[in-house]
FIKOLZA-1660 file (N, C-alpha, C; in steps of 0.1 Angstrom, whole numbers, plus 5000, padded with zeros to 4 digits):
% residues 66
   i   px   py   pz ch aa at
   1 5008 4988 5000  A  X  N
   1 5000 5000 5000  A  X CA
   1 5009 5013 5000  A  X  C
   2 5017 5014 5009  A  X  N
   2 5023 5026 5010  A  X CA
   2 5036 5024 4998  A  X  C
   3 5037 5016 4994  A  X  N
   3 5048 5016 4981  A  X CA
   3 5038 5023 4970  A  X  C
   4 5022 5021 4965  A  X  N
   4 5018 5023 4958  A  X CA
   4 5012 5036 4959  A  X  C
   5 5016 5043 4968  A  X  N
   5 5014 5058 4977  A  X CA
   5 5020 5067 4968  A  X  C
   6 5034 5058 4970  A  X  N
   6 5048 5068 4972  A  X CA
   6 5045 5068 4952  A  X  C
   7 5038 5061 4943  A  X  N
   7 5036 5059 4932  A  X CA
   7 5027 5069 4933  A  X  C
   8 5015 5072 4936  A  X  N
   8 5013 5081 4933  A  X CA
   8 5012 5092 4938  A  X  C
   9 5022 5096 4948  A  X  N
   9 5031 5111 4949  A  X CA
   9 5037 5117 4937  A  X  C
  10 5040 5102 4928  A  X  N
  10 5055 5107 4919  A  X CA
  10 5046 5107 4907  A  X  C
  11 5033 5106 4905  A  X  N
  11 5025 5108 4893  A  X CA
  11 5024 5097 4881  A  X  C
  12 5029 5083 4888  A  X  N
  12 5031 5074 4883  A  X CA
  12 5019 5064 4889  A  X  C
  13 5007 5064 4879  A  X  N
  13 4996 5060 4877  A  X CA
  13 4991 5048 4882  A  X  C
  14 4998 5042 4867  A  X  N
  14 4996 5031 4868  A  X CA
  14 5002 5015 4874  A  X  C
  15 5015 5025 4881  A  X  N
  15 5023 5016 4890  A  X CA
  15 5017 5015 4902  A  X  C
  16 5012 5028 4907  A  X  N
  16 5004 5029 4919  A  X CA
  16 4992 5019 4921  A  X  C
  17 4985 5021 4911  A  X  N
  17 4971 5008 4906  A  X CA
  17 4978 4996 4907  A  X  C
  18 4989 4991 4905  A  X  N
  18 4995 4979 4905  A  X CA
  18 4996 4973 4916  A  X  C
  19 5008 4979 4923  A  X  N
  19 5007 4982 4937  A  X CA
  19 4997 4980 4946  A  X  C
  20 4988 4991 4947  A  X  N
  20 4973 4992 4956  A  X CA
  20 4966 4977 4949  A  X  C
  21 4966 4971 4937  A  X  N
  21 4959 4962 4932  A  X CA
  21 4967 4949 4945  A  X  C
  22 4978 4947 4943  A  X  N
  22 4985 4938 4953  A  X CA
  22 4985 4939 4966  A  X  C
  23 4984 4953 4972  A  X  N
  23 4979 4955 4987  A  X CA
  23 4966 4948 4989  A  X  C
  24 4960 4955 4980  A  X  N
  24 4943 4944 4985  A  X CA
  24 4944 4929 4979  A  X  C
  25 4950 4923 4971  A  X  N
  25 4952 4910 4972  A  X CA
  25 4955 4903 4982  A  X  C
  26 4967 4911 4992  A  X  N
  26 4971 4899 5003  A  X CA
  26 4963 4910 5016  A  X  C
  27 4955 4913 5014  A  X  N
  27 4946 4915 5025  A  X CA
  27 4940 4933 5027  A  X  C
  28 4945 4938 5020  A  X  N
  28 4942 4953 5029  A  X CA
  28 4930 4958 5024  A  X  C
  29 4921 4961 5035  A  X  N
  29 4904 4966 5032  A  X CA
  29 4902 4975 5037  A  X  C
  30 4914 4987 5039  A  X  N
  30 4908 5000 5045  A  X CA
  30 4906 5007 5041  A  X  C
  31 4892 5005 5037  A  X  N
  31 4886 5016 5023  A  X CA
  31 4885 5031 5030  A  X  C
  32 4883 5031 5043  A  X  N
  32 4881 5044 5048  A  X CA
  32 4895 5054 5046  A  X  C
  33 4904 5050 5047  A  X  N
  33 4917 5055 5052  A  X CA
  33 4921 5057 5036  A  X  C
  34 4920 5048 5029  A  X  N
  34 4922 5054 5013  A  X CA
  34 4915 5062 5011  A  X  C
  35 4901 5060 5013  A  X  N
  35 4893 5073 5008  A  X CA
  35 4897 5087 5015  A  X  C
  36 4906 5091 5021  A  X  N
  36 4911 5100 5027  A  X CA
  36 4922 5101 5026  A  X  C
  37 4930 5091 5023  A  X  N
  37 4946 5096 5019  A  X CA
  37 4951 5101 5010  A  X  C
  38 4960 5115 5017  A  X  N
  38 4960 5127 5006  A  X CA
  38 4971 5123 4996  A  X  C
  39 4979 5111 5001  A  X  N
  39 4986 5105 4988  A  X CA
  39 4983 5101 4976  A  X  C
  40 4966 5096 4980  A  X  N
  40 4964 5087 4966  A  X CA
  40 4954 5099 4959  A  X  C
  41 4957 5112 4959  A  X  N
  41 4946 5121 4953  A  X CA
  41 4948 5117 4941  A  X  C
  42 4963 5118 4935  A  X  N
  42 4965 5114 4917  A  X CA
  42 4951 5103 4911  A  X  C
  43 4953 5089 4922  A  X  N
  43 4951 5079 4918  A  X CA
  43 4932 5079 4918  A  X  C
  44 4930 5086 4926  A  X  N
  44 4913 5088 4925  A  X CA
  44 4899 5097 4919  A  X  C
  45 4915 5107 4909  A  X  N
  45 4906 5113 4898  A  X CA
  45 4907 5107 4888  A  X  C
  46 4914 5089 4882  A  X  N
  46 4910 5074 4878  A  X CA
  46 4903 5071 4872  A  X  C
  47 4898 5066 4862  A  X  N
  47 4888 5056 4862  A  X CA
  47 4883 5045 4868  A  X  C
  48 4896 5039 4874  A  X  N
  48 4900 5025 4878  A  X CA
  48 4896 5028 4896  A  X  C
  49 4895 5035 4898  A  X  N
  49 4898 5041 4915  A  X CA
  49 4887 5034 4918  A  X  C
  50 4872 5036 4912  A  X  N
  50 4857 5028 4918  A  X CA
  50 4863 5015 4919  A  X  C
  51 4866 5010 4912  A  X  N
  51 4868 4994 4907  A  X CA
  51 4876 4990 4918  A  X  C
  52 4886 4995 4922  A  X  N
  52 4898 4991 4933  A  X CA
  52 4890 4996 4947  A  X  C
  53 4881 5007 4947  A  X  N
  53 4873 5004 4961  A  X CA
  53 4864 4994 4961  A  X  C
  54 4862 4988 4955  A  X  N
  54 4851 4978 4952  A  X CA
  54 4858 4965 4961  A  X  C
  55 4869 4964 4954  A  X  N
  55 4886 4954 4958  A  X CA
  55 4883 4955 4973  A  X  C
  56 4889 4964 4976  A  X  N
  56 4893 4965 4989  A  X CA
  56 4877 4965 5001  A  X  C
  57 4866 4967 4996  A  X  N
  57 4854 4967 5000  A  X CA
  57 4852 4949 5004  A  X  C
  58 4857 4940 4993  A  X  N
  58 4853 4928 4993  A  X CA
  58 4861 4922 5002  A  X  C
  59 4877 4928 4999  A  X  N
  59 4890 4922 5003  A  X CA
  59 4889 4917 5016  A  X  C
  60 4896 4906 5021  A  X  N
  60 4894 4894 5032  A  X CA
  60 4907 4897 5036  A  X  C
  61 4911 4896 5051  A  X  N
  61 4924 4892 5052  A  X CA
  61 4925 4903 5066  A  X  C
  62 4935 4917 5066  A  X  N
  62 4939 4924 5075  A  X CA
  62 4925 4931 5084  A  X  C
  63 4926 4932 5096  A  X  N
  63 4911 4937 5101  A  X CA
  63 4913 4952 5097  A  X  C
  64 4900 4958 5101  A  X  N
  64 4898 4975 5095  A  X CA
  64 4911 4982 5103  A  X  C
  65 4910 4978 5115  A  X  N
  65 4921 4986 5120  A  X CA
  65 4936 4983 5124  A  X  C
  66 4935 4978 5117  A  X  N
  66 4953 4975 5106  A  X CA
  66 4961 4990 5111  A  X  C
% end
């Protein structure tokens, strides 16, 4: 997650989606804390941004307060 941050600090899109895509693979569901993190602003004016809260909405694994 925070690798896919620092991705999109540096305006690098689609690394960052890669990244965040693999965070929520091995567990991370904190949709609240993305939707607020001022890191991922690049990543959530997106197309793809709904799609990946969707991910992490479903996502199994780390509890909310990780």
């Amino acid at each position: 997650y925070d690798l896919g941050c620092m991705d999109a600090i540096d305006g690098k899109v689609d690394e960052a989606f890669r990244k965040l895509r693999r965070a929520v693979a091995l567990g991370m569901n904190r949709v609240a804390h993305a939707l607020a993190d001022a890191d991922l602003e690049a990543v959530r004016r997106d197309k793809r941004w709904a799609g990946l809260v969707k991910q992490m909405h479903d996502a199994q694994g780390l509890p909310p307060e990780f």
